[in-house]
N, C-alpha and C positions, 0 to 999 in steps of 0.2 A: 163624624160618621159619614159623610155624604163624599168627603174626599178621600177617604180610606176604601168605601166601596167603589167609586168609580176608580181608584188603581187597581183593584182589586178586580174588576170587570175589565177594562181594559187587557192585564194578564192573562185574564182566562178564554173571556169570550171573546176578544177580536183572533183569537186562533182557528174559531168556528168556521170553515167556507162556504155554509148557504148564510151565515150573518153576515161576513164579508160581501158575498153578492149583494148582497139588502145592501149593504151600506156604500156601495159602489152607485148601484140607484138610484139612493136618494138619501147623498152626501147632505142635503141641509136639514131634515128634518133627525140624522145621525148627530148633531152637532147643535141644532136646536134642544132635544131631549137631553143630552149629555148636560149641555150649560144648564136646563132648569135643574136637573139633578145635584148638578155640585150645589147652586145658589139657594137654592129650596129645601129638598127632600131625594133623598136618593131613591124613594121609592115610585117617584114618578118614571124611573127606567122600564117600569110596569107598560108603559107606554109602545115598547117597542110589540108587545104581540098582543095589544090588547083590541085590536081590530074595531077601533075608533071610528064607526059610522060607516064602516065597511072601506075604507080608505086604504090604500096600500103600501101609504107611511105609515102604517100604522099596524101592519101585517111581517114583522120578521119572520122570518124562519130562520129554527135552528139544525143543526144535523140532528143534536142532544140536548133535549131542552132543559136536560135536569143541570148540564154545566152553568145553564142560567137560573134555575131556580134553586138552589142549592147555596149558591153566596148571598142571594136575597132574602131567602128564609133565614139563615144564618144571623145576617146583617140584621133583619128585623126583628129576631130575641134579642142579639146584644144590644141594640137601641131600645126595644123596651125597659131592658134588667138596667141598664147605664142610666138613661134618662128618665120613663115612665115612674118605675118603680120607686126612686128618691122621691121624685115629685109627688106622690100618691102617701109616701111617709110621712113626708113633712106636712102634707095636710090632715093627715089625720093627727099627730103630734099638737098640730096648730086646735083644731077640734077638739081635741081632750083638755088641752092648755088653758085655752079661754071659759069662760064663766058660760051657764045658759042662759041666754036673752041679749048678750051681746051682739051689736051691729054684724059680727062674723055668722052667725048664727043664719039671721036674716036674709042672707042672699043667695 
């Protein structure tokens, strides 16, 4: 998921030119956020206007900020419904399967 969203950003939003300004300004904290993304979580791309302690890596602008929030919101139901949602089955499946009073129970 994390590398499908960052081409996925990549295509859309490096087209933006007050992003582009931002990113011209502060080439390492654009390339810092990028790397935790792919390696982590794509949703730490959140970072770009989340105005982190009032900092100004930490302040993008966009022209349109729904071109940015529109592939994130996206990206984050199909990572819920792909990953969360199996994972939430299986435990409940696990739940009904096992006996009550078992060690599963307990924790």
């Amino acid at each position: 998921m994390n590398v499908v969203f960052v081409l996925v950003f990549r295509k859309k939003i490096l087209q933006d030119e007050a992003f582009q300004y931002w990113k011209s300004v502060f080439p390492h904290s654009y390339r810092a956020i990028m790397a935790v993304s792919i390696m982590f979580s794509f949703k730490f791309t959140r970072m770009f206007y989340s105005r982190y302690f009032g900092f100004d890596n930490f302040c993008c602008g966009f022209t349109n900020y729904n071109t940015f929030l529109h592939p994130i919101n996206v990206t984050s139901v199909v990572n819920f419904v792909v990953c969360m949602l199996p994972i939430c089955c299986i435990s409940l499946v696990g739940l009904i399967a096992s006996s009550w009073g078992s060690q599963f129970y307990m924790i």
